[in-house]
N, C-alpha and C positions, 0 to 999 in steps of 0.2 A: 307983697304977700297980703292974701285977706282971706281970714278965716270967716263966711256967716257961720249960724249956729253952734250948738255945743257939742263934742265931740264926746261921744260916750261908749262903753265897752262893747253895750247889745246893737248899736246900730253901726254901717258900712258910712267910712268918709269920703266923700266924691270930689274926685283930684281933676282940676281944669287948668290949663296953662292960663286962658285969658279970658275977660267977660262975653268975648263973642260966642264962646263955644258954651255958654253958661246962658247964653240970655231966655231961652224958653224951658230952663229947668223950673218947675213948680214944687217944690218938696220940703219938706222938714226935716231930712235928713242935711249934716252939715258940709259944707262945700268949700274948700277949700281953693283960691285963685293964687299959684305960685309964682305969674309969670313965666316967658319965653326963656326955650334953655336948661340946659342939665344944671349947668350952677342954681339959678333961679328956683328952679324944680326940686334940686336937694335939698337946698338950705330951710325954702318952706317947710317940707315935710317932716324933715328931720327937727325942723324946731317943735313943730306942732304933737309931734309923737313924744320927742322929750319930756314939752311939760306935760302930757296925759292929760287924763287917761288915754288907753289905746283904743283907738275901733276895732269894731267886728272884723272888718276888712279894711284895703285901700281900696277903692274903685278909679283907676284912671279913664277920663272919657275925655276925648279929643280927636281933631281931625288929623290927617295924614297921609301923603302925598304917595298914589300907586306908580310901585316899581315895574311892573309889570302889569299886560293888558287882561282887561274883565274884569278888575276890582274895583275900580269905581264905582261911587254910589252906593255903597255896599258898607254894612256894620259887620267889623272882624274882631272876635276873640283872637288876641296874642298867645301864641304858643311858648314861643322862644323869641327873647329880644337882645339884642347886641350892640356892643357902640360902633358906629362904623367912623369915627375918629379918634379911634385907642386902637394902637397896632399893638393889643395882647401878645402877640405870638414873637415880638420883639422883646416886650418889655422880660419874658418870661428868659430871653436867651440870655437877656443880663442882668437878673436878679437869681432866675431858676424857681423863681415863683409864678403863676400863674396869677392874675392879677387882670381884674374887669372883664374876664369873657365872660362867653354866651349866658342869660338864667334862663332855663324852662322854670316855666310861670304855669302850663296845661300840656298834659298828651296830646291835646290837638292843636288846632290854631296854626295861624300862619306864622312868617318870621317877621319882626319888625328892627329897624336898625335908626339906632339914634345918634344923632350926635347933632354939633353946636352950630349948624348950616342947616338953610335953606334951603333944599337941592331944587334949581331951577335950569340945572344943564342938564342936557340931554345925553352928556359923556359922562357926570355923574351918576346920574341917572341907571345907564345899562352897564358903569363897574359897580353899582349898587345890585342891581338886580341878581348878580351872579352870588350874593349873599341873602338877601332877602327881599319878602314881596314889597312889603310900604317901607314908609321912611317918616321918622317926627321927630324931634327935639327934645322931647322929656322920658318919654317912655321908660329907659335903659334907668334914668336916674331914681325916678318914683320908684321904680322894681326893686332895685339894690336896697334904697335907705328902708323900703317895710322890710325885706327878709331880712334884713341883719336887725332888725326890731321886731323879728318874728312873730308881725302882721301877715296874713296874706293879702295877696294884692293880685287887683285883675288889671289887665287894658285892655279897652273896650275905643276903635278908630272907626272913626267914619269917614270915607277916603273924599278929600275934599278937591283932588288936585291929581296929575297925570308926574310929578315932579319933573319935568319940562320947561321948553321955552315957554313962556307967559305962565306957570304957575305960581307967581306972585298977585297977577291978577287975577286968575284962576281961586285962589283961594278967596281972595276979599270979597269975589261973589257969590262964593259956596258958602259960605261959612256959617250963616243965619241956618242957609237949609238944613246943614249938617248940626247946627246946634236943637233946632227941631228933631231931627232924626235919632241923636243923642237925647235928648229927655224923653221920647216917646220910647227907647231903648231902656232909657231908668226906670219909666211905669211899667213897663213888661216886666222887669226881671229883676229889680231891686224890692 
C-alpha cells in the first residue's frame, strides 16, 4: 500500500491497483497504490478511510480484461459490479442472508466482475461473460469498503486485454497505454 498526497473531504481519492496503471497520472489530487487483489484492495482502502479524513469520493481507475467483443480500447463507467468468485446465491441458502452480491454503483454503465484470478482462459472467459462485460481484481472490493463508509465511489476501466489465451502478455504491453488513457480520463473529468 502507498498513499501520495493528503487525503482531504473536498477533494476525490484515486484508487490504482499498481504503479503501472498510475505512471502518466500528473495531479495533486491523492492517489492511492493498493496492490493486486480484493484482499490488497480492501485492506488499503479501508485503512486509509479509517484514519480520515474521508474524500469527496473514491475514484477507481484501472485496467480490465474484455469479456465480450467491441470493448476494447475503450474507457467504461461501471454500472453494477460483482465478485465472480463468491457464489452469493450459495452462501445465502445457508445463512438465509444475502451476503456480497451485485452493488449498482450508476443507472448506466456496464457490468464488471471481480474476483482474485487472472482470467486468461478462454472457458473462463465466456462462463464470465454470460455474467458480465470486463473482469479485474479489485473493483468489487474498493466499491464495498466506500459504501459501507458511505463515500461514493466510481470505476472507471480501461480494457487492457481480451481475457484470453496470451492476456497476460497482452496486458504487460497495454498497460502504459491504458495508464495514459486513464490520466488523460482524470484531466477530462476529475
Amino acid at each position: 500500500m502507498q498513499l501520495n498526497g493528503t487525503v482531504s473531504p473536498d477533494r476525490p481519492l484515486l484508487v490504482l491497483a499498481v504503479a503501472e496503471e498510475a505512471a502518466h497520472l500528473e495531479t495533486d489530487l491523492p492517489v492511492l497504490l493498493t496492490g493486486m487483489g480484493k484482499v490488497n484492495a480492501s485492506t488499503a482502502l479501508a485503512t486509509v478511510l479509517a484514519r480520515g479524513p474521508l474524500p469527496s469520493e473514491v475514484i477507481n481507475l484501472g485496467t480490465a480484461g474484455a469479456l465480450r467483443p467491441g470493448l476494447q480500447g475503450h474507457v467504461h463507467e461501471i454500472g453494477t459490479v460483482l465478485q465472480h468468485d463468491l457464489d452469493a446465491a450459495l452462501l445465502r441458502t445457508l445463512t438465509g442472508h444475502l451476503s456480497g452480491g451485485p452493488l449498482t454503483l450508476a443507472a448506466k454503465g456496464v457490468t464488471l466482475a471481480t474476483g482474485d484470478v487472472f482470467v486468461s482462459d478462454p472457458a473462463a472467459r465466456d462462463r464470465l461473460a454470460e455474467l458480465a462485460d470486463l473482469v479485474d481484481m479489485e473493483g468489487y472490493a474498493l466499491a464495498s469498503v466506500a459504501q459501507r463508509a458511505d463515500v461514493p465511489v466510481r470505476l472507471v476501466k480501461h480494457v487492457s486485454d481480451e481475457a484470453g489465451e496470451g492476456a497476460a502478455r497482452a496486458w504487460r504491453e497495454a498497460v502504459d497505454d491504458c495508464a495514459k488513457v486513464l490520466a488523460g480520463w482524470v484531466r477530462d473529468h476529475v
